[in-house]
N, C-alpha and C positions, 0 to 999 in steps of 0.2 A: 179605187179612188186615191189619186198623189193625196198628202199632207200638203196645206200650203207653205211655204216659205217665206223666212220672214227678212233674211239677210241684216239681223241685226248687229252690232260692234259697239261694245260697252271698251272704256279706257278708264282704268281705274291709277291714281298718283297719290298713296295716303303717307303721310308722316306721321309715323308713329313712336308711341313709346314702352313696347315691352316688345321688340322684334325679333324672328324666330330664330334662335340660338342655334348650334351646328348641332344640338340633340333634339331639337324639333323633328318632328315625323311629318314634314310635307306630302310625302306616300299620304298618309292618313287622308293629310286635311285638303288635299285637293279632292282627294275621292268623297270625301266628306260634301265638298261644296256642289260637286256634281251632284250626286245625290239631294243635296236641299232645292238646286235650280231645276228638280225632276227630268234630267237627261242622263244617258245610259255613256256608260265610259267603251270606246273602241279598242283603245292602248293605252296602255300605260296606268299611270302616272311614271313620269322618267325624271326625275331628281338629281338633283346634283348639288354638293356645296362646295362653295369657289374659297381656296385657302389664300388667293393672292392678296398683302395688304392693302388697302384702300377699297380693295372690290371686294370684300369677306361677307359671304351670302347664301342665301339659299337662291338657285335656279331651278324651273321645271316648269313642264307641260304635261296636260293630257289629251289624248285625242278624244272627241268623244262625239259619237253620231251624227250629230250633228253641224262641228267645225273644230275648234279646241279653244285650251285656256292655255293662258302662259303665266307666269308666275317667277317674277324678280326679287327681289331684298337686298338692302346694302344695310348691312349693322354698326356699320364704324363713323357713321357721318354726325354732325350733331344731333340731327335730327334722321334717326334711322327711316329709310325708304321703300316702301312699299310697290312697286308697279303690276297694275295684273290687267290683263288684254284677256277678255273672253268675245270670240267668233261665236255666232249660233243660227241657222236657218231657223229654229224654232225659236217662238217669245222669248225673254228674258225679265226676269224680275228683276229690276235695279235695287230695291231695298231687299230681297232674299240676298243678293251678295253682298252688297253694304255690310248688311248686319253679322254675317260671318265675317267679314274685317274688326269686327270689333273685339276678339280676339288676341290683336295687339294693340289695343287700346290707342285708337287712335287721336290725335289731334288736329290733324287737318285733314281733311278728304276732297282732292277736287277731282270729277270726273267727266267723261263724254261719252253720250251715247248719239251714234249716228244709226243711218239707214242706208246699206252700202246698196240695197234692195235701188234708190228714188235719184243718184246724185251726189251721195256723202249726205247731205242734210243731216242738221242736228235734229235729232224726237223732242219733243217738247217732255221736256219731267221736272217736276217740282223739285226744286232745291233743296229738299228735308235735311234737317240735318240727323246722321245718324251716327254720330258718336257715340254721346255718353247718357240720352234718353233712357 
């Protein structure tokens, strides 16, 4: 019997304020978030940090069974920037990822979750806030 598919796409844009410094272990904590959103990692975590000024950040993706994550940061803005794009044919917990953002302490979070499954369509989810709860 297939698993069903769920074709979902979570767009994550947080402004934070403790953003992950070029001794951060992204290795870690993306495998980390895999793990909490109970999906198994294919490849990777692939990492990178960008030494150019203005763009000074962590980049990286994992692949993982399901579709992947991506994972941006810019540190040098006023407001240091978070972007993270997770693909996934299986469910997705919007606050299990939320709540590992909260990590760099965030201040603002706005996100989209569609259904690339119906149309693009936005999923209906409550607005929670999950910052500093």
């Amino acid at each position: 019997m297939n698993p069903k598919l769920y074709h979902k796409h979570l767009l994550v844009r947080a402004e934070i304020n403790s953003p992950p410094l070029e001794t951060f272990d992204l290795d870690a904590e993306l495998s980390n978030l895999v793990k909490h959103i109970d999906m198994k990692i294919l490849s990777g975590p692939h990492t990178a940090w960008c030494w150019t000024e203005g763009n000074r950040g962590w980049s990286g993706t994992v692949i993982i069974e399901t579709s992947s994550i991506t994972f941006h940061s810019w540190v040098e803005s006023h407001y240091p920037v978070i972007q993270l794009d997770l693909y996934s044919c299986k469910d997705i917990s919007i606050k299990t990822v939320l709540l590992w953002l909260r990590q760099f302490d965030p201040e603002k979070i706005d996100y989209k979750f569609i259904d690339r499954e119906n149309g693009f369509v936005d999923i209906a989810e409550d607005k929670i806030s999950y910052l500093k709860n």
